[in-house]
DONUFI-40306 format. One line per 10 residues: their letters; for each residue x, z, y of C-alpha. Coordinates in steps of 0.05 Angstrom, whole numbers. Each point is the difference from the previous one (the first is absolute). Last residue first. Example, Ala and Ser with C-alpha at 12.3 -4.5 7.8 and 13.67 -1.06 7.14 Angstrom:
2
SA> 273:143:-21; -27:13:-69 $
//
This chain:
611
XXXXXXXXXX> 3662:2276:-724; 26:3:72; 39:-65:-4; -39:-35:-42; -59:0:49; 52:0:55; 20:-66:-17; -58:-28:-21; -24:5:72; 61:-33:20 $
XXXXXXXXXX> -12:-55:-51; -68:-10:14; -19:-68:-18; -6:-37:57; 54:32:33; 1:62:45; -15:3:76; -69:0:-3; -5:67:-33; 24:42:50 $
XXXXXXXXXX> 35:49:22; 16:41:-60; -19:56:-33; 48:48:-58; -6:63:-48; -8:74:18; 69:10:0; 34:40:-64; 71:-18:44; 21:-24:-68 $
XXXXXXXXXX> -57:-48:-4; 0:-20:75; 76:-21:-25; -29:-46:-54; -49:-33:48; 67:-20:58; 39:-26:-63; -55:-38:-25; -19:-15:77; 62:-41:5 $
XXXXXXXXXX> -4:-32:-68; -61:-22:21; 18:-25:64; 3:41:64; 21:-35:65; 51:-9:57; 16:-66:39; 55:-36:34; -14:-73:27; 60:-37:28 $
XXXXXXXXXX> 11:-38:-65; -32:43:-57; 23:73:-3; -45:40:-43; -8:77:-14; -33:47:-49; -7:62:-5; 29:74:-34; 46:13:54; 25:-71:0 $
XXXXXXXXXX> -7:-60:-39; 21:-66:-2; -19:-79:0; -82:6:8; -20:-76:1; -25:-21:66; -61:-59:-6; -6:17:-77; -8:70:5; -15:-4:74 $
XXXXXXXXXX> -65:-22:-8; -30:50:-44; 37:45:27; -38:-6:77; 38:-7:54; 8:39:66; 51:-10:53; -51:-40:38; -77:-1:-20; -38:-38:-39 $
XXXXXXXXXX> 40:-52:-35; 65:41:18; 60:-30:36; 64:54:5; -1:44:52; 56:0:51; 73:-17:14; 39:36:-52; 51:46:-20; 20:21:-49 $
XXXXXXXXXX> -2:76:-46; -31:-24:-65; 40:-57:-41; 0:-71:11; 21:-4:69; -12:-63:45; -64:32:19; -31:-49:63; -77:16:-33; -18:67:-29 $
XXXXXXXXXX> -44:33:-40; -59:44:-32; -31:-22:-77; -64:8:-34; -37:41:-49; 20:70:34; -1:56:-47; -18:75:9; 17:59:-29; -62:50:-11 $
XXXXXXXXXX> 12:68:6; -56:57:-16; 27:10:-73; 74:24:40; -41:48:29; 5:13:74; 41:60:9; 49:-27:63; 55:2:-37; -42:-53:-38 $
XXXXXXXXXX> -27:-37:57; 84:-9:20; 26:-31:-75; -59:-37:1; 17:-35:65; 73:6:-2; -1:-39:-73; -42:-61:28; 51:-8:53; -2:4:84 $
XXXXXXXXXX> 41:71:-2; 60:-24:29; -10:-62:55; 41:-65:-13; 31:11:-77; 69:-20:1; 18:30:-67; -68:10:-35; -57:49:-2; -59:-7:-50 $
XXXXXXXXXX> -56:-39:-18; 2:-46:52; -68:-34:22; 32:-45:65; 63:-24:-28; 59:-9:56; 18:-50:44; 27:28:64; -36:-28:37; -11:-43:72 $
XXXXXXXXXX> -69:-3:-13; -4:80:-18; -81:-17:-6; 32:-39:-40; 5:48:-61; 5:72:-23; -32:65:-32; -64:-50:-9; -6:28:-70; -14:76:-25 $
XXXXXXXXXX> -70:12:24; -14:62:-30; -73:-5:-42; -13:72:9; -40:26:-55; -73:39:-26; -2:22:72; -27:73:22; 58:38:-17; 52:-47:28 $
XXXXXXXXXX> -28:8:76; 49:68:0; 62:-42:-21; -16:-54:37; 2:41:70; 23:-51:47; 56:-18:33; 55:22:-44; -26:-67:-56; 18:-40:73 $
XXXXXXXXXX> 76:13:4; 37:56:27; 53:-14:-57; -13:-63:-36; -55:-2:-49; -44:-52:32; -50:-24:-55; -59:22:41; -77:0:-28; -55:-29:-45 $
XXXXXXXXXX> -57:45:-9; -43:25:-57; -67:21:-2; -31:-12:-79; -75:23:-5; -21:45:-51; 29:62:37; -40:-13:65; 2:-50:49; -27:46:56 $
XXXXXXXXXX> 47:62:-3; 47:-49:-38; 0:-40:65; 9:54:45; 66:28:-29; 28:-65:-1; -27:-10:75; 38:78:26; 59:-15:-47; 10:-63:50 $
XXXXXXXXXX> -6:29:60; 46:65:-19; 64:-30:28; -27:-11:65; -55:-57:27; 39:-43:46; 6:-61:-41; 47:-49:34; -21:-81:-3; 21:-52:-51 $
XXXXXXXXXX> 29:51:-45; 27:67:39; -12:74:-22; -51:58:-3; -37:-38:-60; 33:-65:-18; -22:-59:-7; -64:29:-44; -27:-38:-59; -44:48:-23 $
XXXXXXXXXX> -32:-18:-71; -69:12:-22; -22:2:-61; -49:-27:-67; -27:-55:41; -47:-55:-24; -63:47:-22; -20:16:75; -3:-79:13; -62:-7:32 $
XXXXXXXXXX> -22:69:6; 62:13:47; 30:52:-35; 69:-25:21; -22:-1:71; -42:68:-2; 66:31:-25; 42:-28:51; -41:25:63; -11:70:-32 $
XXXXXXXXXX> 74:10:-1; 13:-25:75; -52:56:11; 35:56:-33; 57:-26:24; -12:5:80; 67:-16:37; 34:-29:-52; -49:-65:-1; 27:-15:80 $
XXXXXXXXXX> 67:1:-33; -17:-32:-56; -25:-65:42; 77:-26:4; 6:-10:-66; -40:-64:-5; 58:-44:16; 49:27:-61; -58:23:-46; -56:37:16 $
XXXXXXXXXX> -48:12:-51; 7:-16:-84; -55:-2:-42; 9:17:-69; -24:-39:-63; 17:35:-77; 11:-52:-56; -15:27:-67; -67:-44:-2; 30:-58:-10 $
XXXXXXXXXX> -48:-49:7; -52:34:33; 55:21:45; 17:-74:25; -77:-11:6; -1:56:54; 62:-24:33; -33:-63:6; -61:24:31; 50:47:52 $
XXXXXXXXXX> 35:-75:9; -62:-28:26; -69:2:-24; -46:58:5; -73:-7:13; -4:-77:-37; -50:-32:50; 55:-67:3; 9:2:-75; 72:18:-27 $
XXXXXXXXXX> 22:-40:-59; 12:20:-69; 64:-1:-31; 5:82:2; 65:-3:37; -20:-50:39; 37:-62:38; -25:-48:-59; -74:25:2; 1:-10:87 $
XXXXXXXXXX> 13:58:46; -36:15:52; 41:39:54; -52:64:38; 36:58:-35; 62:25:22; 28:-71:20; -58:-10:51; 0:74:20; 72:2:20 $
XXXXXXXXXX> 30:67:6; -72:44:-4; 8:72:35; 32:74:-9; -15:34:55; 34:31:61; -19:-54:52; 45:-46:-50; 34:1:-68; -14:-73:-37 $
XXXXXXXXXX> -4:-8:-71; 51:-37:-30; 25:-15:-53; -36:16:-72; 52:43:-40; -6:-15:-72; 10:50:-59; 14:1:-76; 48:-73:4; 21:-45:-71 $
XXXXXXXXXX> -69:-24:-19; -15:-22:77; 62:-37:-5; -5:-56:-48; 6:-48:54; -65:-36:-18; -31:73:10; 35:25:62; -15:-70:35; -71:14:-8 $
XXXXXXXXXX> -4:53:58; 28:-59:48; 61:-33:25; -8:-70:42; 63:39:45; -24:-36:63; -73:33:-5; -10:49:-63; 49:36:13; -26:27:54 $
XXXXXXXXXX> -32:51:-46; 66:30:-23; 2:25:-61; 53:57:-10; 31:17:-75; -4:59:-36; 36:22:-67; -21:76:-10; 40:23:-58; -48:34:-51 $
XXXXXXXXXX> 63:-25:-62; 46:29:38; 11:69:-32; 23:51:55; 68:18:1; 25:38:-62; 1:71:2; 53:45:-8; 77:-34:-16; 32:-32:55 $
XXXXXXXXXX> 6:10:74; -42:-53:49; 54:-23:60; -27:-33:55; 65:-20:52; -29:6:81; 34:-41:53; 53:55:46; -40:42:53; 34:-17:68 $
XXXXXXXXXX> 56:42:34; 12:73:4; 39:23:62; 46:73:-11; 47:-33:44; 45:-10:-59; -50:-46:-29; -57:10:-42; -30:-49:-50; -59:-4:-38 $
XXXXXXXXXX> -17:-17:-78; -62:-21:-33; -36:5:-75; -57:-2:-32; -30:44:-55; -43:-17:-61; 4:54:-59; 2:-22:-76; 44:72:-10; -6:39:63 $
XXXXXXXXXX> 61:14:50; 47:58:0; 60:-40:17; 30:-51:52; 55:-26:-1; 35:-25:66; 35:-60:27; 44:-20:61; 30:59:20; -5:53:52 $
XXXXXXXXXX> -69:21:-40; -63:45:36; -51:5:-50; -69:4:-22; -35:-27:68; -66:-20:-9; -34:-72:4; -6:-3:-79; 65:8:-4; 38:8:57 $
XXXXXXXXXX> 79:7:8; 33:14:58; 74:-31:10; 62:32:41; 46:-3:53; 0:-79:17; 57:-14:43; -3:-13:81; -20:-71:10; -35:9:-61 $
XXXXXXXXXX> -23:-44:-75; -39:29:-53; 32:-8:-75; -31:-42:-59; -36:40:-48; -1:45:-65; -52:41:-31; -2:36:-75; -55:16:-27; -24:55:-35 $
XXXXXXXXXX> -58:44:-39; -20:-53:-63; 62:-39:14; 21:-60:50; 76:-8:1; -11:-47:55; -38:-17:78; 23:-42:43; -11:27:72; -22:-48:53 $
XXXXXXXXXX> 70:-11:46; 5:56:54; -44:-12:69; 52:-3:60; 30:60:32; -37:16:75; 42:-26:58; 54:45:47; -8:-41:67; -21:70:28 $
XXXXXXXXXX> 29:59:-36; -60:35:-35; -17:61:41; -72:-33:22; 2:19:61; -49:-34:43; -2:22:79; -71:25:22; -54:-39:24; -46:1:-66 $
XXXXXXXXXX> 58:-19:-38; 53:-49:45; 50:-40:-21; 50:-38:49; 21:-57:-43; -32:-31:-58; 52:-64:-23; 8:-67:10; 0:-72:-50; -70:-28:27 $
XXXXXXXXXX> -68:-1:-28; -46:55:-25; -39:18:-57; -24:68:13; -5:73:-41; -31:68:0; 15:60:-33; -32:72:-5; 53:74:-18; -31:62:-16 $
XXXXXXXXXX> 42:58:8; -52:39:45; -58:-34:-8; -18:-72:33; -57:-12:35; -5:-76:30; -2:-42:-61; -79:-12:-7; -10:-29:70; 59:-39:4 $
XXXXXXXXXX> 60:28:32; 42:-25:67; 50:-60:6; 35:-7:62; 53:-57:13; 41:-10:61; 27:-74:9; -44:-17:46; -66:42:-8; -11:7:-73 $
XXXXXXXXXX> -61:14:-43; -10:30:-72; -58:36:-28; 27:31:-60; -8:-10:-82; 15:-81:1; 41:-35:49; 2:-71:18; 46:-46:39; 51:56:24 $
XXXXXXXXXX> 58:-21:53; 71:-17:1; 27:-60:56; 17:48:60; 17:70:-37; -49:52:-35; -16:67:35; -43:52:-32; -59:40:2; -28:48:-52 $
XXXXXXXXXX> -67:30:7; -34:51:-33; -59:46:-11; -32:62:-29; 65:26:-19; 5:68:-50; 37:59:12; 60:27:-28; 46:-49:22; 37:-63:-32 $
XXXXXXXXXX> -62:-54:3; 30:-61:-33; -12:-71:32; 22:-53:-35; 11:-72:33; 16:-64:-34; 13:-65:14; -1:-71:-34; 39:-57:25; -4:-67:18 $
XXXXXXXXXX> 32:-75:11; 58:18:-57; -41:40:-50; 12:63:18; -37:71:-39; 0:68:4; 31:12:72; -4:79:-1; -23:48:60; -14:70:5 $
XXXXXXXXXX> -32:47:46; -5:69:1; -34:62:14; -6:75:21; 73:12:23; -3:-42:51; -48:-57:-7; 31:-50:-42; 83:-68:-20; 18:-68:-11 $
XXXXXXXXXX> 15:12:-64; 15:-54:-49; -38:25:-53; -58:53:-33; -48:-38:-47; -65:50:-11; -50:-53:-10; -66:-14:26; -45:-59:-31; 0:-68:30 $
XXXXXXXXXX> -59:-8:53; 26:-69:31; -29:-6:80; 15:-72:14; 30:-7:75; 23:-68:13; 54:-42:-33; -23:-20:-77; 22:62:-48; 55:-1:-52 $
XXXXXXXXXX> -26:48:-57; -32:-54:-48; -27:34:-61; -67:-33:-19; 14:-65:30; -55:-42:-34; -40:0:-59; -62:7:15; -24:-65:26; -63:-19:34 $
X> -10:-68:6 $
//
């Protein structure tokens, strides 16, 4: 079984060298100093969680000239090594490390500063730096640490041309000097305090929000979460009554899961959805290819198993689910049918696709118009985990990969077909929306559906509990950024339209087993039992199986015996719909149909929801 939903965000990586392509970022810490008086090196711990850490090396060219190359080396003690590194090539001998660039992050201009970063094991300390064989001096005092990230702003006092900003202070070993704020991703003041109006803005204007500290070392720390604010008066946001509401079929459901094309018409869904996502087709050998060609279109189905009530014949040229699919719309003819490629396993064959996609392009569109079933498909969707970053294995294709194939597929596609793509949800600092060039790709999509669940779960086995589709930050929160709120909050600053955003929904549950803690934040033991895989469940079981007894950051949590779980309900994604409203968001998806109740009540949700 090929599932999608899986560890989208995960940063800890297994022992062994995994090369993670993260996106480059300026952060300046601990120093542990550079090439004399032309360069330097820097180094920050930016994450510990007990039995690991996370590193962090910058590099920032100081001279006049630029650097084709370089190479930092270090000493860690007995007992501390790296386990994976992502953005250099890194090797040790002993206890003396050496990392040296990738091909694309070599040059560096005069002032321009490139980072890379490990996991590692062990409690010690880079000694003994070297940049390209000379002595690293970073000027920072060494043991002096970076300031932590600032508490997301809130945001009040909201007018047609102001706002006024407030947050929870930065922490320092030495003092925190001052804050930067960004809106937008640019920096509009410098504040000692903790808050800040800002004026001049446009009436009926989206903007978003962080905040960064500095110390008294002159070190800036971590980009705070992101705060959307949307001043009054001017327009209002866009009407919703267009709002796309799409849900994923997946065509292995139709084995273990008994869950076929008809199910969306006794559930009373198919007259409640515009769009359906058809997953998977497969990415390999740089084409777009056939997932399962026995569920696509080989399975007979009987009168009471079809959509039309009349049973397949064995000569019948199309049968299957695309047959169904193609009754279903006969039906109800406002229904649009996209076919999704890649998913979580299948990603791996858009690298190769990258490469060449002009061709990759004319592989998909001579699937979808395959003769036989040319009239099924209104789209195509890329599913890809993740372009120049890490889902089940590490892209390597740069940041401009993935608006290379959107850009492709329109080329071919067209303007009457819909190409959309379903991508990152990470909105933390550094994170995977930085790694590749959405902003650019947006012009050629008709919307992003963003991915905002799987933030957390037992993939963490040992915890903490927490809710895995958040819709915004909360006290305790494991990783800043990982919320539904981040996400949009970051493609906007980013200039992606707000119209070209679709929130997403999980219809089923993550958790925990050994949780003797009712609310988020325990600990646990492992993955809670799931009929079909571990850790997962879906609603329409635990609804009755795991009642939902609190909420938290806009979803829904459960604490039954040992068991801990996380889920939206209706009244869940009622709250979650009516904020996609004010955030004038394209409208909503979710993964997947199966997972919701005989009769549709999730699906109804969001209907009414976004109506």
């Amino acid at each position: 079984m090929r599932f999608r939903r899986f560890n989208r965000f995960r940063r800890r990586a297994a022992a062994g060298f995994v090369t993670l392509l993260l996106p480059l970022a300026g952060l300046v810490g601990l120093a542990s100093p550079a090439q004399a008086a032309t360069a330097t090196a820097t180094y920050i711990k930016t994450q510990d969680w007990g039995t690991g850490f996370e590193g962090k090396w910058t590099v920032t060219n100081t001279g006049t000239t630029s650097i084709s190359s370089w190479t930092v080396e270090w000493d860690f003690p007995s007992g501390t090594s790296v386990t994976s590194a992502w953005d250099a090539d890194v090797t040790s001998s002993g206890t003396h490390w050496t990392a040296k660039n990738k091909s694309y992050n070599g040059t560096l201009a005069a002032g321009a500063s490139v980072s890379f970063g490990f996991n590692g094991t062990g409690s010690g300390s880079p000694s003994n730096c070297k940049l390209n064989g000379a002595s690293c001096d970073g000027g920072s005092v060494p043991g002096d640490a970076a300031p932590s990230a600032p508490g997301t702003p809130t945001a009040s006092d909201i007018t047609n041309t102001s706002v006024r900003l407030s947050w929870s202070a930065a922490t320092d070993d030495k003092g925190i000097k001052n804050y930067d704020v960004l809106r937008d991703g640019a920096k509009v003041a410098t504040v000692t305090t903790t808050s800040y109006s800002d004026t001049g803005l446009t009436a009926g204007t989206d903007y978003s929000y962080t905040v960064q500290a500095r110390d008294t070392a002159d070190q800036t720390g971590p980009v705070s979460g992101a705060v959307a604010v949307r001043t009054s008066g001017g327009t209002t946001p866009p009407p919703t009554g267009d709002a796309v509401k799409l849900g994923y079929f997946t065509e292995w459901g139709v084995y273990g899961r008994n869950y076929h094309v008809k199910n969306l018409v006794t559930s009373g869904s198919a007259s409640k959805i515009t769009h359906i996502n058809y997953a998977f087709g497969n990415v390999t050998n740089g084409r777009c290819a056939i997932g399962d060609a026995y569920a696509d279109y080989d399975k007979a189905y009987t009168a009471d198993q079809s959509v039309s009530g009349v049973a397949d014949t064995w000569d019948q040229p199309l049968r299957g689910n695309f047959n169904q699919l193609r009754q279903l719309k006969a039906k109800y003819p406002h229904i649009k049918v996209l076919w999704s490629f890649g998913g979580w396993t299948w990603s791996g064959g858009f690298g190769q696709a990258a490469q060449n996609p002009a061709a990759f392009a004319q592989s998909c569109y001579d699937l979808v118009e395959d003769p036989r079933w040319a009239d099924v498909f209104d789209g195509i969707d890329m599913d890809w985990e993740y372009p120049n970053a890490c889902g089940l294995s590490c892209d390597t294709s740069g940041p401009s990969a993935f608006k290379n194939m959107m850009s492709a597929l329109r080329t071919k596609f067209g303007s009457n077909y819909l190409v959309t793509a379903a991508t990152t949800a990470d909105g933390s600092s550094g994170g995977k929306i930085d790694a590749a060039d959405y902003a650019g790709a947006a012009q050629y999509v008709d919307w992003y559906n963003v991915m905002t669940y799987d933030f957390f779960g037992a993939f963490d086995a040992d915890g903490p509990t927490a809710p895995h589709s958040p819709l915004t930050s909360y006290s305790g929160i494991p990783q800043a950024g990982f919320t539904t709120a981040d996400a949009i909050a970051k493609y906007k600053a980013k200039g992606v339209p707000a119209s070209k955003l679709l929130v997403g929904i999980g219809f089923y549950g993550r958790g925990w087993t050994g949780v003797t803690q009712s609310a988020p934040g325990g600990t646990a033991t492992g993955p809670a039992p799931g009929t079909y895989e571990q850790g997962i469940e879906d609603y329409k079981v635990l609804k009755t199986s795991c009642p939902a007894n609190g909420t938290i950051a806009g979803t829904a949590y459960a604490h039954c015996g040992s068991n801990w779980w996380s889920y939206d309900t209706p009244a869940t994604i009622g709250t979650k719909m009516a904020w996609a409203k004010t955030q004038g968001l394209g409208g909503a998806f979710f993964w997947e149909f199966s997972g919701d109740t005989g009769n549709g009540e999730l699906v109804s949700a969001i209907n009414s929801g976004l109506n």
